[in-house]
C-alpha positions, -999 to +999 in steps of 0.1 A: -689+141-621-684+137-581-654+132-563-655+108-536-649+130-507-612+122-492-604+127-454-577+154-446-544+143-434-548+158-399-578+138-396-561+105-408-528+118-385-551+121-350-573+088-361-536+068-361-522+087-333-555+075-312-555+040-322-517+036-315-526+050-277-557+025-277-532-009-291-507+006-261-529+009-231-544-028-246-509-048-245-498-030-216-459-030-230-432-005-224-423+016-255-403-006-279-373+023-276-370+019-239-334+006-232-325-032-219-307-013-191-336+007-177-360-021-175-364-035-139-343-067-133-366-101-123-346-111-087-333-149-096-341-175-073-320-192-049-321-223-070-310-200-103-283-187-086-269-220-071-270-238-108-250-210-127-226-208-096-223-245-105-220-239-136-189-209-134-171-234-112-167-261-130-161-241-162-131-225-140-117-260-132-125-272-167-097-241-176-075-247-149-073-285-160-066-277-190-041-252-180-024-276-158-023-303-185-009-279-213+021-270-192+031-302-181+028-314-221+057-288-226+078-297-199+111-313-217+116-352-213+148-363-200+149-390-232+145-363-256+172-339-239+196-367-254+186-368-288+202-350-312+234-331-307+237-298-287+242-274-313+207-282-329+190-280-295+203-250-286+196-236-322+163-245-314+162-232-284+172-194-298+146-201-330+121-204-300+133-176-283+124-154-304+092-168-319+077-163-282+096-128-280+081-092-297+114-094-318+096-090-353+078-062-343+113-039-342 
């Protein structure tokens, strides 16, 4: 009985390590480990740069909108000042205080 003759692992090891150079210098890619940060940036147009400064500006007026609209919702109304008695407003008022202070943490 014959044994079908079976390549050595070196062999088999340099016939990979040869075809993995070959399918490297073919796709022409940087190695897959490279880091995102090392890779040379692609300049941005003028046009790509004008959009997402469009873009960041009306996402900061979109905030400051919103900002401007949530403080004047918690302004106090003058009708509301008069409703209820005084001692529950300003029981309130302490309750609040301390919700919005770092109290609890003590």
């Amino acid at each position: 009985m014959s044994t079908p003759e079976q390549p050595s692992l070196e062999d088999a090891l340099a016939r990979a390590r040869e075809a993995s150079r070959e399918l490297a210098a073919v796709l022409d890619e940087p190695p897959p480990w490279e880091p995102v940060w090392k890779r040379p940036r692609k300049p941005k147009s003028k046009a790509e740069k004008k959009r997402e400064l469009r873009k960041q500006r009306r996402r900061l007026q979109d905030a400051g909108r919103r900002r401007l609209a949530a403080g004047e919702s918690r302004r106090p109304r003058a009708r509301q000042g008069r409703i209820g008695n005084a001692a529950a407003r300003r029981d309130a008022r302490a309750l609040s205080r301390v919700r919005h202070s770092t109290a609890w943490l003590w």
